[in-house]
N, C-alpha and C positions, 0 to 999 in steps of 0.2 A: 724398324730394327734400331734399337738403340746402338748410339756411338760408344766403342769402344775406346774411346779417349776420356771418356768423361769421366774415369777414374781418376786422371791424371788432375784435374781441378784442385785448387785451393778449398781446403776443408776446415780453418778455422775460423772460430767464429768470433765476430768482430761488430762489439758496438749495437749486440743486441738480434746481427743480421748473419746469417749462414753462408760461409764463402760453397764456391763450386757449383753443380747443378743442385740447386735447391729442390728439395721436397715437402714443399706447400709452405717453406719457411719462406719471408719475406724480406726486405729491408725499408724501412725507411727512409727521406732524402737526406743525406747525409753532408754535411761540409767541414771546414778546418780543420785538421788535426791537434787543436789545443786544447779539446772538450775530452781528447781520446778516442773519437768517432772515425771512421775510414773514409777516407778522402773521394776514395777511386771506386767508382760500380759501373759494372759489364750489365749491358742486361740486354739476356737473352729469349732464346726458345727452345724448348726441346727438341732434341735429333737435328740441330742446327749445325752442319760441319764448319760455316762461316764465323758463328758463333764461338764453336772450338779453338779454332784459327786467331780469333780475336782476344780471346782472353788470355792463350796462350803468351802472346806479345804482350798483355796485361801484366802477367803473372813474372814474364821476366824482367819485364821493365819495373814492375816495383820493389821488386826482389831487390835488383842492384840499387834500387833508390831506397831501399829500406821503409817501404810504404807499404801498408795492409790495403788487400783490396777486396770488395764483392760480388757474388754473381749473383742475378737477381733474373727468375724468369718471368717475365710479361705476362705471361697466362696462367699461373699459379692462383691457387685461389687465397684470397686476402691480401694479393700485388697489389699496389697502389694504382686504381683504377687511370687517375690522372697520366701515371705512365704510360700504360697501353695506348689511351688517348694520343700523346702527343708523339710518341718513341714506335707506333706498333708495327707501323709501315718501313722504317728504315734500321729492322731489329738486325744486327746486335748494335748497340751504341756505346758508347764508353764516355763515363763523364767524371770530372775532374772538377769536386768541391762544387758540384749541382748544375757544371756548364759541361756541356756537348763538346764532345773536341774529335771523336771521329764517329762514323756510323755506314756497317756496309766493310769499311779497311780503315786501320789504323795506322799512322805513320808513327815509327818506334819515337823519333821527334819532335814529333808532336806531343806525346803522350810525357816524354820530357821534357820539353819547354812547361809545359800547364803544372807537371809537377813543379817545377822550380818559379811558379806563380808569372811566368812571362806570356802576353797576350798572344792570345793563336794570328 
């Protein structure tokens, strides 16, 4: 049964890559924000309430920090294989300019410190 929250995802598109649950669209690795690229990607799984949970805290926390973010699911087809690889086991993960900062829960904190470039 699909989640009925998944509406509620970030649906614009940013940098080439599709916010919210993607459909078969992908992203890229993404870093900086000086090229105009989105700094912040959730990546997920379908029907993943964890996942929901996660990006939601995503979605508010860049809202207030005025940062684009995206969701990206791991098993889509044309995902960057290397993701799945390395992210497939502790999905959803949330990274910040191509570094890991939570995966499984995110601390609102965390996710704020990484935006403001300070080490986890």
């Amino acid at each position: 049964m699909a989640d009925e929250r998944s509406d509620e995802r970030a649906t614009t598109s940013v940098g080439g890559a599709t916010g919210g649950r993607p459909g078969g669209s992908t992203a890229t690795p993404v870093s900086g924000s000086d090229d105009g690229r989105v700094r912040v990607v959730v990546l997920v799984r379908a029907d993943c309430r964890t996942c929901d949970r996660m990006e939601g805290v995503v979605r508010e926390i860049c809202g207030r920090a005025g940062e684009e973010h995206t969701v990206v699911d791991v098993d889509a087809p044309g995902t960057d294989p290397e993701w799945r690889a390395e992210y497939g086991d502790r999905i959803p993960v949330t990274l910040v300019d191509g570094v890991e900062v939570g995966s499984w829960r995110l601390e609102p904190d965390d996710l704020v410190r990484a935006l403001a470039g300070e080490a986890p």
